[in-house]
Each structure stands twice: as structure tokens, then as C-alpha cells.
C-alpha positions in Angstrom: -1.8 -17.4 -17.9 -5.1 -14.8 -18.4 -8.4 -14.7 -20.8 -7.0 -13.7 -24.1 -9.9 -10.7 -23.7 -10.0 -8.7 -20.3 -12.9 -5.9 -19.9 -12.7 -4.0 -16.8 -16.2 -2.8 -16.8 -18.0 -3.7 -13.6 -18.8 -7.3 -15.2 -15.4 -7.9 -16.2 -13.9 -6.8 -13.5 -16.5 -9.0 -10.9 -15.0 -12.0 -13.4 -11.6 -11.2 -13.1 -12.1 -10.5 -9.3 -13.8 -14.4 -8.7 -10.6 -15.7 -10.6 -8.6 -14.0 -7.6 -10.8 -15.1 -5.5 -10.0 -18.9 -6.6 -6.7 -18.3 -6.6 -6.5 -17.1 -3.1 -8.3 -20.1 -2.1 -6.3 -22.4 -3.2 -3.1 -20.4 -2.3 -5.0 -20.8 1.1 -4.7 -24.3 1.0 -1.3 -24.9 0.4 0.3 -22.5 2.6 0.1 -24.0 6.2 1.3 -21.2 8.7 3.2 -19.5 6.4 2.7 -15.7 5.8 3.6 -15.5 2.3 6.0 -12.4 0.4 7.8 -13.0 -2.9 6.9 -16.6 -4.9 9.7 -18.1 -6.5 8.4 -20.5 -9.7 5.2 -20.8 -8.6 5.7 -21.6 -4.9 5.4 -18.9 -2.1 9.0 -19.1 -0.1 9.7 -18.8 3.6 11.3 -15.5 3.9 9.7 -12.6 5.2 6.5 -14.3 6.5 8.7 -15.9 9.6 10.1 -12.3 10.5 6.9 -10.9 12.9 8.3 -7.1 12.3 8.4 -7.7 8.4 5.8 -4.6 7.0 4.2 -6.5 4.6 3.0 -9.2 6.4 -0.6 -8.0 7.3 -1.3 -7.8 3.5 -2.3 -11.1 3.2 -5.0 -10.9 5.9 -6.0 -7.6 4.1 -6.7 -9.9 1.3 -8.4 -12.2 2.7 -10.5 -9.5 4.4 -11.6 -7.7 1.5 -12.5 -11.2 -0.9 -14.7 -12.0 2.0 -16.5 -9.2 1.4 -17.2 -10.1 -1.6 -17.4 -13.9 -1.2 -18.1 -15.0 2.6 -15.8 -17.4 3.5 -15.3 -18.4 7.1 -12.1 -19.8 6.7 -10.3 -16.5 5.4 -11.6 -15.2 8.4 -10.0 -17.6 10.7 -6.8 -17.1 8.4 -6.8 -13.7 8.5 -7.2 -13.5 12.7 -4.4 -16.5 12.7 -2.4 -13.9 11.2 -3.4 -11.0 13.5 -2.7 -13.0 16.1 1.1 -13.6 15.1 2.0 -9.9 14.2 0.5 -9.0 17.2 2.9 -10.6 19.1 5.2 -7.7 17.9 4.3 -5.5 20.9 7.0 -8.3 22.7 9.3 -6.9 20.5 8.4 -3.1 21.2 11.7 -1.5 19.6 11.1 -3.1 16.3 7.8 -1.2 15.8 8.2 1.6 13.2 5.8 3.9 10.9 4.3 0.6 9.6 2.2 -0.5 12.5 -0.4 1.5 10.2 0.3 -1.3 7.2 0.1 -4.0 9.8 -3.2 -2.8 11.7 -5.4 -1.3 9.3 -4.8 -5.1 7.5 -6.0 -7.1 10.8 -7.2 -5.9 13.5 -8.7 -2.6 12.2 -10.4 -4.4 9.2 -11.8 -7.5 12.0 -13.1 -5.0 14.1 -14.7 -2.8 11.4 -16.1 -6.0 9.8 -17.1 -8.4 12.9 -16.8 -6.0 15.8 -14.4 -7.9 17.5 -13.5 -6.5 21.0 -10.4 -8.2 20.7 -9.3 -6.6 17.8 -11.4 -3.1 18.3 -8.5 -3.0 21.3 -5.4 -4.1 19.3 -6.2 -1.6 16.7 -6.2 1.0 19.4 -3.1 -0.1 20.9 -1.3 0.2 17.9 -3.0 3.5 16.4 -1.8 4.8 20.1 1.8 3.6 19.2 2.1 4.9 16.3 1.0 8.8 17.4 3.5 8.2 20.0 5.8 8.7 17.1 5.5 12.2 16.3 7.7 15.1 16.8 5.9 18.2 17.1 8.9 20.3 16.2 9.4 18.5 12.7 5.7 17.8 12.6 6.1 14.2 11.6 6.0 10.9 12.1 9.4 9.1 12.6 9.5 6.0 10.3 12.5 4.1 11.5 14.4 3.4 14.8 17.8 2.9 13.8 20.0 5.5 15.4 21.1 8.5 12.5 17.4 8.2 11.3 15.3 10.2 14.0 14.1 12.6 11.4 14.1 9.9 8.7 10.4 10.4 6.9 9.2 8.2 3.8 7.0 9.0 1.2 5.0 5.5 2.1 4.2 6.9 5.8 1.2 8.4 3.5 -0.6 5.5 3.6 0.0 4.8 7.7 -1.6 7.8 8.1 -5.2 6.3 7.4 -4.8 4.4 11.0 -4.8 7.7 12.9 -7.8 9.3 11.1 -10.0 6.3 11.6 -9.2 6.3 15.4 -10.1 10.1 15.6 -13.6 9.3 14.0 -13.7 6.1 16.2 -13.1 7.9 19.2 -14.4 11.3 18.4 -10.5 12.3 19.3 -9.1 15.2 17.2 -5.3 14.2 18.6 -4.7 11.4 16.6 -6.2 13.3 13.0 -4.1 16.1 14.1 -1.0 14.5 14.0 -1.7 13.1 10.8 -2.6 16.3 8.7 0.4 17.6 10.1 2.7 15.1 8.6 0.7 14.9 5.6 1.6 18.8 5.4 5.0 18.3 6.3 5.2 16.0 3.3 3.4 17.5 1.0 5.4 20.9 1.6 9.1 18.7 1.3 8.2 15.4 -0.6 6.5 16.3 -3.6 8.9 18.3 -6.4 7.2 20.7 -8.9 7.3 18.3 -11.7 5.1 15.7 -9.5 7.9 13.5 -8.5 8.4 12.4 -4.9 11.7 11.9 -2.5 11.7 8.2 -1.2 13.7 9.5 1.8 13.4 13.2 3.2 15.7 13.7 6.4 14.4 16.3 8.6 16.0 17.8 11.8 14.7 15.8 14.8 15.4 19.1 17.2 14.6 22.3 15.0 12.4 20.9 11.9 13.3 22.1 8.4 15.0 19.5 5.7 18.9 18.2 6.3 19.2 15.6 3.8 17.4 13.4 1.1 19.0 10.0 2.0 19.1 6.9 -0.7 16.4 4.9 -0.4 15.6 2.1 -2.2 15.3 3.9 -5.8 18.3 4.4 -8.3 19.3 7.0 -6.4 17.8 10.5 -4.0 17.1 12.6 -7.0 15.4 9.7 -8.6 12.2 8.7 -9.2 11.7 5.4 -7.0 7.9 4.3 -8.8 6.8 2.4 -6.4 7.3 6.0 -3.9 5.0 7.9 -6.5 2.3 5.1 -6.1 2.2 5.5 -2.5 2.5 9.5 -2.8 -0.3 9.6 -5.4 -2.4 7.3 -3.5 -1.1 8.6 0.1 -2.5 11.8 -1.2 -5.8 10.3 -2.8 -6.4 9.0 0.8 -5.5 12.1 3.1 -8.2 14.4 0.8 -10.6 11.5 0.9 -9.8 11.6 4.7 -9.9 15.2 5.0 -11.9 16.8 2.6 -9.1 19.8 2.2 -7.8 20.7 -1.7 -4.4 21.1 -0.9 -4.4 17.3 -1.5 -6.4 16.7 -4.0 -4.3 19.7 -5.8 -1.4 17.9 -5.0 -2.5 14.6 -6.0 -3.8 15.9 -9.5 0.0 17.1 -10.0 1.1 13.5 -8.9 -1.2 11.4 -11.0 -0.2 13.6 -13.9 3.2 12.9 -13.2 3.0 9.3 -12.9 0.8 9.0 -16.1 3.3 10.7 -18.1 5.8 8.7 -17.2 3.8 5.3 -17.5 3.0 6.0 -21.5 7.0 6.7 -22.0 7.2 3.3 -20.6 4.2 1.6 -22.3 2.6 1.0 -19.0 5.1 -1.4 -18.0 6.4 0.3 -15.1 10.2 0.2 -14.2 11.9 -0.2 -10.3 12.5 3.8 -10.7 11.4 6.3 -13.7 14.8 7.8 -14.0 17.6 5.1 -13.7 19.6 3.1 -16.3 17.7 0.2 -18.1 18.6 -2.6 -16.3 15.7 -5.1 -16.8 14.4 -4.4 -13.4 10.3 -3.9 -13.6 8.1 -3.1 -10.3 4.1 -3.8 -11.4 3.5 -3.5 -7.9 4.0 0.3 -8.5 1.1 -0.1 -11.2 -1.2 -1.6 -8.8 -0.8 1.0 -5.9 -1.0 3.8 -8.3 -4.2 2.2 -10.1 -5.8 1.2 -7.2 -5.6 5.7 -6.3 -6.3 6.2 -9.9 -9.7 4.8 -9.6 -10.6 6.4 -6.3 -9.1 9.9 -7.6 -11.5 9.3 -10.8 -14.3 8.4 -8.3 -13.9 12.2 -6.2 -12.8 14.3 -9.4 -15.8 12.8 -12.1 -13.0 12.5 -14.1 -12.6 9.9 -16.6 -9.3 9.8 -17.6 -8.0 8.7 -14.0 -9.7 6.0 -14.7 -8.9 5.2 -17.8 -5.3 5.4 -16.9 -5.9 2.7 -13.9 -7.5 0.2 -16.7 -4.3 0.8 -19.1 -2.2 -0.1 -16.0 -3.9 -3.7 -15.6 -4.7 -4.5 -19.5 -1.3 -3.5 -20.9 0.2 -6.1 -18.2 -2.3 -8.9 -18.1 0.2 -11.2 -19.4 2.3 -10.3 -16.4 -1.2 -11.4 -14.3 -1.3 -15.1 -13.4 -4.6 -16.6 -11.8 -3.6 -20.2 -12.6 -4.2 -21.7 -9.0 -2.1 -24.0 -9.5 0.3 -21.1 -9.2 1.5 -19.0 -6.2 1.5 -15.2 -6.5 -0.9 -13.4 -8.8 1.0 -9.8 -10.3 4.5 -11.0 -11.5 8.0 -8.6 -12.1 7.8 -7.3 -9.1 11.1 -5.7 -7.4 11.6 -4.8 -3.3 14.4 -2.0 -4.4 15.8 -0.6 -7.4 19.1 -1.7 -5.6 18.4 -5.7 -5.0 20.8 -8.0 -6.0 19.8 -10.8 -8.1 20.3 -13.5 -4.8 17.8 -10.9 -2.8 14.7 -12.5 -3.9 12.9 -9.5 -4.8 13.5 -8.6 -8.2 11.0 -9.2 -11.4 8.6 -11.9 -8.8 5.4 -11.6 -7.3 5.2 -10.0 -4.3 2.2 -10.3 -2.1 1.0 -6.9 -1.9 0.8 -6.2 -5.8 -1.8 -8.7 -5.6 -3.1 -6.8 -2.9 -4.1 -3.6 -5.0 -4.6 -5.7 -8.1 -7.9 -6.8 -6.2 -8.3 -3.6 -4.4 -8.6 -2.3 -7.6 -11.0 -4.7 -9.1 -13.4 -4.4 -6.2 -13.9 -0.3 -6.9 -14.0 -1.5 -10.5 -16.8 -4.0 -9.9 -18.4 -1.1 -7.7 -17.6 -3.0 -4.2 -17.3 0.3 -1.7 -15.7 -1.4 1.1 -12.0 0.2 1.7 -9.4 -1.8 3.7 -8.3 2.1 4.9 -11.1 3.1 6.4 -12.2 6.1 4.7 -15.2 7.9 5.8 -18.5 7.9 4.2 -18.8 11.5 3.5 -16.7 11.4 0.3 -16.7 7.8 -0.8 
């Protein structure tokens, strides 16, 4: 499945990285139209890719963007606008538009734009960074994530990483609005989210008319006072991001306290990270929750000088590289991957690849192999 040897120095991980790269091109090859999600032996389904509102399906294109970067390849551009194209078409579908525009812009048209300077896309990027600042409530001082009616205050712990949209339209713009609204919901979170031992709330339910916290909902961890570990890989690197963004301690405090948190809990588990840090063995694993939390590790290591970030980001990858296919025969690159702690075993999404594990895998390997381009559009005062 891998080399019997991985080194994650900036030679290994530029090897490791061109495997990807193989991989993706042939993945490339075989999938026709299809937006792919969870593989299933091998072979990326049609699931999630044909449902235009499902929040992972800009990954890919993110993908494809960033291996360009490293190997120009015309035909992951055209993939990758094929796919902008399609989710795009989601503004016909207004009231299914939540928090994760961000996931689904910064991925396509925000990376096109950045990359080719697309008018095009420099427009779509704007529509939807517009969109999602439209969803803030100034009394709760966030951003609502979901439409459903009983969750106006509904705020999740990944709505860290959305955030990155609004902050690169504020430097694109030289607009203070949309930067505003997104410090204020990263202090809303990191005030309500974040527990004193470094653990986050998936779910935090705030009052939509006079702020403050009502509720911690279940979400998709073992349950609210649990620790759901792919939420403390978006909170560590939500965090990561927001200082990067920002410049202000609070968040780098903050993500210190997380990363510690996370750390501890990964060496309990051997690095093999479970669906959720404090539920019942069940035999359900979520590497994706390695790679997000790697992927800040590294970049945390990067704007500390501190080593040991680092070093917990390569224990992440080389304690699972048998759980890392790049066979490209193969479909789906990080394996034992779970959607929820909660999934059935006929859901799909429990112990398979899911496409944006592979995501971060190579995100990672990129800042390994010393590649500064960043799919979130930090600025280049603290990269």
C-alpha cells in the first residue's frame, strides 16, 4: 500500500507528495463528472458528489488546485473550474446555502481567482463571501451555520475554518466589514467553544435575539460533552488560521491550549485517532481528524519556532502510513475515515476514505516540502 520507509523531511515529503500527485491523476481519469466523497473498495461512489449543496464537494477542486501548484497541469485546472461551475449553480438553490459557502468558495472560485485571476471567478468568490456575511447576527455576534428552523443560533466549531473567506475579501477589498464579522465570531467561539482542558463543543446553541449560550446540542460526536476529534482538528486549526489571519494572541493562546489538548489525547491513542476522544470503543477511527489537525500542527510550528508541533504533525502521518494508500489503481488516498461518531454501518461513512482527508494529507505535505501556497488565503505578513 506505502514505501516500507516514509521521511517527511522536505525530500520525503516532495516524494510522498508526487505519489499523490499520480494518484490524483489517475483518480482524474476514471471519474467522469463525478464529484467524488467516501470510496468504497477502491472505487469513488455516487453519493454526495450529485447533491450541489453537499459541503465537501469543493475539496476536490481544492486538490486539484493546490497539486497544480506544484505540478502544472492544465487539465486539473479545467477539472477544478468544471467543478466550480456545478456548485455554483447553488445560488438557484439560495435556501440551501449555510456557513459552508466558505468550504465551497475558498476551494474554487477564490483559489481560480487567486491563481489565474479569473474575472469570472474573482466575482463568484465575492458573491458568496457577500452571502455568507449576510449571515451574522450582531446580537449573538456570529455566524449562523444552518437553516433549519430551531437552529438560528446553531454555531459549529468547523465555522472556524469559513471564516478564512471573509478575511481574504476584507484585504481584497480593503473592506473592514467583512474581517469584522469574522473576529467577532472567532471571539464568540473562542469565549464559548473551547473548555479549559482544550476540548471543543461540536454544537454551541446561542440565543438568536439576546446572545449568551442556551444549549450544547448533539452533533455528530458520541455525545455534547464529548470530544468529537474531527471538531478539535478544525478548532485547533480554525484557531491556527484566525491568528495567522489576525495577528492577535488571544488565538494563538488559545490554539497552544488546543494543540496541547489534542496531542495528549493522540499518544493515549497511539496516533490512531478515534470518531471522538471520549466515547466507548467501538472500532470507529476518523484519520481525517489527523490530517486537519496535522495540516495546523505544521503551520502552528511554522509561527511559534516550535518544534514539537511539528513533530507531532509527522507522528500523525508515519504512525498511519499503512492506513495511506497511493496505489492508483485505487480510489481514495487516507483510509478509516468516519462522517459521525453516530453513522450506521449502511451510512457509508464509517472507517473509508473520505475526500477531504486526502485533502490535508497533501496540504500537509506541501508545507512539509516547503510549498507556501495556502488554499485559505492567509496573508503574507505572517506566513
Amino acid at each position: 500500500m506505502t514505501d516500507s520507509k516514509w521521511s517527511l523531511d522536505q525530500v520525503g515529503a516532495q516524494h510522498l507528495l508526487d505519489q499523490a500527485n499520480t494518484k490524483v491523476t489517475a483518480e482524474l481519469a476514471r471519474l467522469g463528472a463525478k464529484i467524488p466523497y467516501a470510496a468504497k473498495d477502491g472505487v469513488y461512489q455516487e453519493d454526495r458528489g450529485q447533491d450541489v449543496t453537499w459541503w465537501t464537494n469543493g475539496f476536490f477542486a481544492g486538490m486539484l488546485w493546490e497539486l497544480n501548484q506544484v505540478h502544472s497541469n492544465q487539465a486539473f485546472v479545467e477539472r477544478a473550474r468544471q467543478d466550480s461551475d456545478y456548485l455554483m449553480t447553488r445560488f438557484r438553490q439560495f435556501t440551501t446555502i449555510d456557513h459552508d459557502i466558505g468550504f465551497v468558495a475558498l476551494h474554487t472560485t477564490v483559489a481560480d481567482y487567486r491563481i489565474t485571476g479569473s474575472d469570472k471567478a474573482y466575482q463568484e468568490a465575492l458573491l458568496a463571501t457577500t452571502v455568507l456575511a449576510g449571515r451574522y447576527n450582531p446580537q449573538g455576534r456570529f455566524l449562523r451555520c444552518w437553516n433549519q428552523p430551531g437552529r438560528e443560533g446553531w454555531v459549529i466549531i468547523d465555522s472556524m475554518m469559513n471564516l478564512n473567506l471573509l478575511f481574504w475579501a476584507s484585504r481584497e477589498l480593503h473592506d473592514p466589514r467583512f474581517a469584522q464579522i469574522a473576529v467577532a465570531h472567532a471571539d464568540t467561539a473562542l469565549a464559548h467553544h473551547i473548555r479549559p482542558d482544550g476540548s471543543a463543543y461540536h454544537i454551541v446553541g446561542y440565543d438568536p435575539q439576546r446572545g449568551g449560550v442556551a444549549n450544547y446540542p448533539q452533533g455528530q460526536g458520541y455525545s455534547p460533552d464529548s470530544s468529537w476529534t474531527r471538531g478539535q482538528g478544525w478548532a485547533l486549526y480554525g484557531f491556527v488560521l484566525v491568528y495567522q489571519q489576525t495577528g492577535f494572541v488571544r488565538y494563538l493562546a488559545l490554539a497552544k491550549t488546543i494543540a496541547a489538548y489534542f496531542i495528549q489525547q493522540a499518544k493515549k491513542f497511539n496516533w490512531f485517532i478515534p470518531a471522538d476522544f471520549n466515547a466507548p470503543d467501538n472500532g470507529t477511527h476518523d484519520l481525517s481528524a489527523a490530517m486537519i489537525a496535522a495540516s495546523g500542527l505544521v503551520t502552528l510550528s511554522e509561527l511559534t519556532h516550535d518544534p514539537q508541533y511539528r513533530a507531532a504533525a509527522e507522528e500523525l502521518i508515519l504512525h498511519n502510513q499503512t492506513r495511506i494508500d497511493l496505489d492508483p489503481e485505487r480510489d481514495g488516498i487516507v483510509q478509516d475515515c468516519t462522517g459521525s461518531y453516530t453513522s450506521d454501518d449502511q451510512s457509508g461513512e464509517r472507517n473509508v476514505p473520505i475526500i477531504y482527508a486526502d485533502f490535508f494529507f497533501i496540504e500537509t505535505l506541501m508545507k512539509m516540502a516547503g510549498d507556501p501556497f495556502s488554499i485559505w488565503a492567509v496573508p503574507d505578513v505572517l506566513n
